[in-house]
C-alpha positions as CSV (number, residue, x, y, z in Angstrom):
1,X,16.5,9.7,-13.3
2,X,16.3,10.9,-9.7
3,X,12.5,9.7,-8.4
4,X,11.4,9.1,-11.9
5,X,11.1,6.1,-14.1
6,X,12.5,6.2,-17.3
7,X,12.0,3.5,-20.5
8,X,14.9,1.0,-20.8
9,X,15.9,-0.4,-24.6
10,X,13.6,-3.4,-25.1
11,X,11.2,-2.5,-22.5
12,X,10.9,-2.3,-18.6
13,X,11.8,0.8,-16.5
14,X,14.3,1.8,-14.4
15,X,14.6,4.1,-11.7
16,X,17.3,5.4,-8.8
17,X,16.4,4.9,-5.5
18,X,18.1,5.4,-2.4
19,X,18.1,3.1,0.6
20,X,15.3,4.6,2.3
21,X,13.0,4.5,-0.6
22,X,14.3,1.1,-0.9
23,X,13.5,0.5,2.5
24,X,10.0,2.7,2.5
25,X,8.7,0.9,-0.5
26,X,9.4,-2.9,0.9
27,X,7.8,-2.2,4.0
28,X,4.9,-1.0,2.3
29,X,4.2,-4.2,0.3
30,X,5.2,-6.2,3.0
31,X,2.1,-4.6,4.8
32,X,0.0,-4.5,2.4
33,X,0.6,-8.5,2.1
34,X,-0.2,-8.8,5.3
35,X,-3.3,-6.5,5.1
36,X,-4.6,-8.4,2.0
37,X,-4.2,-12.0,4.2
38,X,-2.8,-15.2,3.1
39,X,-3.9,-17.1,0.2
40,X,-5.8,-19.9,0.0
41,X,-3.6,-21.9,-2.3
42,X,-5.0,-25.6,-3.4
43,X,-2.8,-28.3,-2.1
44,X,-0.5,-30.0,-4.5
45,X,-2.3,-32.6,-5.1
46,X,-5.6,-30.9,-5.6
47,X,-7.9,-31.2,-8.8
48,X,-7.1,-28.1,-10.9
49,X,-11.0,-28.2,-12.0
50,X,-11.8,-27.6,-8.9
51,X,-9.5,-25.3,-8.1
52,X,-11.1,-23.3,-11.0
53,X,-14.4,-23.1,-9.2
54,X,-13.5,-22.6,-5.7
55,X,-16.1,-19.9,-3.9
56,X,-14.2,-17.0,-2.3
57,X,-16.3,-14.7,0.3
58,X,-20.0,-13.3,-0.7
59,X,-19.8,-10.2,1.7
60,X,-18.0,-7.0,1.4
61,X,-15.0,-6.9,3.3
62,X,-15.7,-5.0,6.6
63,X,-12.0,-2.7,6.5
64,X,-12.4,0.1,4.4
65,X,-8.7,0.0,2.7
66,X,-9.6,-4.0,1.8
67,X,-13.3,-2.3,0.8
68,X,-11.5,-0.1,-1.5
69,X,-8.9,-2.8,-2.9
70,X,-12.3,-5.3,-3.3
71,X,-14.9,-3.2,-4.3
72,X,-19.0,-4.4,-5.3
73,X,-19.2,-5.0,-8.8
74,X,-22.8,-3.2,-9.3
75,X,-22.8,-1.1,-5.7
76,X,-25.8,-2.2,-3.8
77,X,-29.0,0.1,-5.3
78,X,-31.3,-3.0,-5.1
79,X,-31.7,-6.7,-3.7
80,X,-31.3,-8.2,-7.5
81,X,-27.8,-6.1,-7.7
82,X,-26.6,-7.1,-4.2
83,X,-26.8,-11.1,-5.0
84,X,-25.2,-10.2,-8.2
85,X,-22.3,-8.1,-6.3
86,X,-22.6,-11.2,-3.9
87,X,-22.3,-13.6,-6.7
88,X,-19.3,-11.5,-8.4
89,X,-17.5,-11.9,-5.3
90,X,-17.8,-15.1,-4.8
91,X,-16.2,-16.2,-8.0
92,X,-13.4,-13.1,-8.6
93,X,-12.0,-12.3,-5.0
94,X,-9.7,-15.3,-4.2
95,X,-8.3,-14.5,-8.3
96,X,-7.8,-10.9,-7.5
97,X,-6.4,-11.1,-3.9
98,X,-3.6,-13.7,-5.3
99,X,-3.1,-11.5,-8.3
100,X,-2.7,-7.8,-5.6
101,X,-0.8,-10.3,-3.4
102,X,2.0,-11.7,-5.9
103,X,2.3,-7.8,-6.8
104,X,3.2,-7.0,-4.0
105,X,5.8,-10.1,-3.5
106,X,7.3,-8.8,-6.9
107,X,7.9,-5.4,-5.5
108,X,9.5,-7.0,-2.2
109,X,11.8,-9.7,-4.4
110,X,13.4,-7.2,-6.7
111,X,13.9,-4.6,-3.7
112,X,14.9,-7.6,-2.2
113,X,17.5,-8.5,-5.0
114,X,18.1,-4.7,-5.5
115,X,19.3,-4.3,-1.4
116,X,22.0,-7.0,-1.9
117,X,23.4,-6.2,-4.8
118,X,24.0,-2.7,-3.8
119,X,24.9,-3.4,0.2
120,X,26.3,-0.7,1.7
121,X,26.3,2.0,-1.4
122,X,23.5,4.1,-0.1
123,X,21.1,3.0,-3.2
124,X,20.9,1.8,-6.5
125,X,18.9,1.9,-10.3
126,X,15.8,-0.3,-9.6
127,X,15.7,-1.9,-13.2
128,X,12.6,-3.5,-14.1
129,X,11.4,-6.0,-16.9
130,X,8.0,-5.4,-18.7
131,X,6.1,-7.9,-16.8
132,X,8.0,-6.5,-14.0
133,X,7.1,-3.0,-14.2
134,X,3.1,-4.1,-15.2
135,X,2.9,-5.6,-11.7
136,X,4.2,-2.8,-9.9
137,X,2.3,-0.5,-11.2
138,X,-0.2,-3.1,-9.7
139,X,1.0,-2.8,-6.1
140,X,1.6,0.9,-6.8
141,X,-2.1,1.9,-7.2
142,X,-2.8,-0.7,-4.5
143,X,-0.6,0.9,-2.0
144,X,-2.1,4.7,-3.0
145,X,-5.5,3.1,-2.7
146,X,-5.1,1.9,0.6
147,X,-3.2,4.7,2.1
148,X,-5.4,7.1,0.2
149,X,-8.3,5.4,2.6
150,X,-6.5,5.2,5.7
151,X,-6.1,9.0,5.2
152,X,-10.1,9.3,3.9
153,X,-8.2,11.3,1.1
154,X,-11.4,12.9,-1.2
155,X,-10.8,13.7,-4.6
156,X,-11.0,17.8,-4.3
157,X,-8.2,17.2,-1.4
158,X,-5.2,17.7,-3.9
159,X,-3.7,21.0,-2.9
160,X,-4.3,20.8,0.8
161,X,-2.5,17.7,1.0
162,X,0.5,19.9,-0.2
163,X,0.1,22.0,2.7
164,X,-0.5,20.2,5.2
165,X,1.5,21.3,8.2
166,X,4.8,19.5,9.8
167,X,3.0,19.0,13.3
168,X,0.2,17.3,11.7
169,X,0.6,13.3,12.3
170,X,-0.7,12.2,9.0
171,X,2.1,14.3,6.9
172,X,4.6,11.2,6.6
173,X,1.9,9.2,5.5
174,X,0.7,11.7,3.1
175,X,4.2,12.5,2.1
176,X,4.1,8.9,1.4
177,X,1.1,8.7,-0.9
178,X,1.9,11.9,-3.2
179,X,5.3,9.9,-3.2
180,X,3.8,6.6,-4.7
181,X,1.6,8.4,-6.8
182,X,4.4,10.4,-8.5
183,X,6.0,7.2,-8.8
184,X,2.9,5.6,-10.1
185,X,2.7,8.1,-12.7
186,X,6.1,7.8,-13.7
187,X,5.8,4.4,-14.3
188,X,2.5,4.9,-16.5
189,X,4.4,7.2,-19.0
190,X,7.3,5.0,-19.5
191,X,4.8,1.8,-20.3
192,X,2.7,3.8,-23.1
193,X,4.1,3.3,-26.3
């Protein structure tokens, strides 16, 4: 099971992690909470209905990783499409930052849960529940996406990212991202049916 997820009976994954995957992996989603920005939660005692129909932002995000996360609906080819895009936005972003941010907080509360349970034993099997495993694969793909960015990764750059030298300073963050995304596509396999 070593740095692979594997089906449990009745649904969910598992995996074995050690304390520094542990450790990698909550930092991670901690940052990428942080990077994705607080919530705009309605107070308690706010109308739901309007809750429903609260505007989010109409521009693009200016950082490229929080580009990448919040992308244009229809790109920007012409005015009409823009407003669209602009409208998109508006209505979707505040829905889809909560949803990328309480991804995230689910992969920090079961590593979280995980860390004390197995204090001191040098790691443990991460076992997750369906709904579980559905939102890290969420925060999985967010974290390649972003890290992907931050390292301009292209699509053709597959094999050189294997050989990417020890003295060059991105190789623990690319180490990092063909990491996740081995873990990413763990996860997928053991989620089809």
């Amino acid at each position: 099971m070593a740095g692979r997820f594997e089906t449990l009976p009745g649904g969910g994954a598992a995996v074995a992690l050690d304390d520094v995957e542990i450790s990698i992996l909550r930092s991670l989603a901690v940052q990428l909470m942080e990077l994705i920005g607080p919530g705009d939660e309605p107070a308690e005692d706010a109308d739901p209905l309007a809750a429903l129909f609260a505007e989010g932002p109409s521009k693009p995000p200016s950082d490229p990783a929080l580009k990448r996360l919040f992308p244009d609906a229809y790109g920007d080819d012409s005015e009409e499409l823009r407003a669209a895009a602009s409208d998109f936005r508006r209505y979707t972003e505040n829905d889809l930052r909560a949803r990328k941010r309480e991804d995230a907080l689910v992969v920090v509360r079961v590593l979280d849960s995980l860390s004390a349970e197995a204090a001191g034993e040098g790691g443990a099997v991460l076992k997750l529940t369906p709904d579980e495993s559905r939102a890290w694969l969420g925060a999985l793909n967010d974290l390649r996406l972003t890290i992907g960015t931050r390292l301009d990764v292209k699509d053709d750059d597959g094999e050189q990212l294997y050989r990417l030298p020890d003295s060059d300073p991105r190789k623990p963050m690319v180490m990092a991202y063909l990491w996740l995304g081995a873990l990413q596509e763990s996860l997928v396999e053991t989620l089809m049916p």
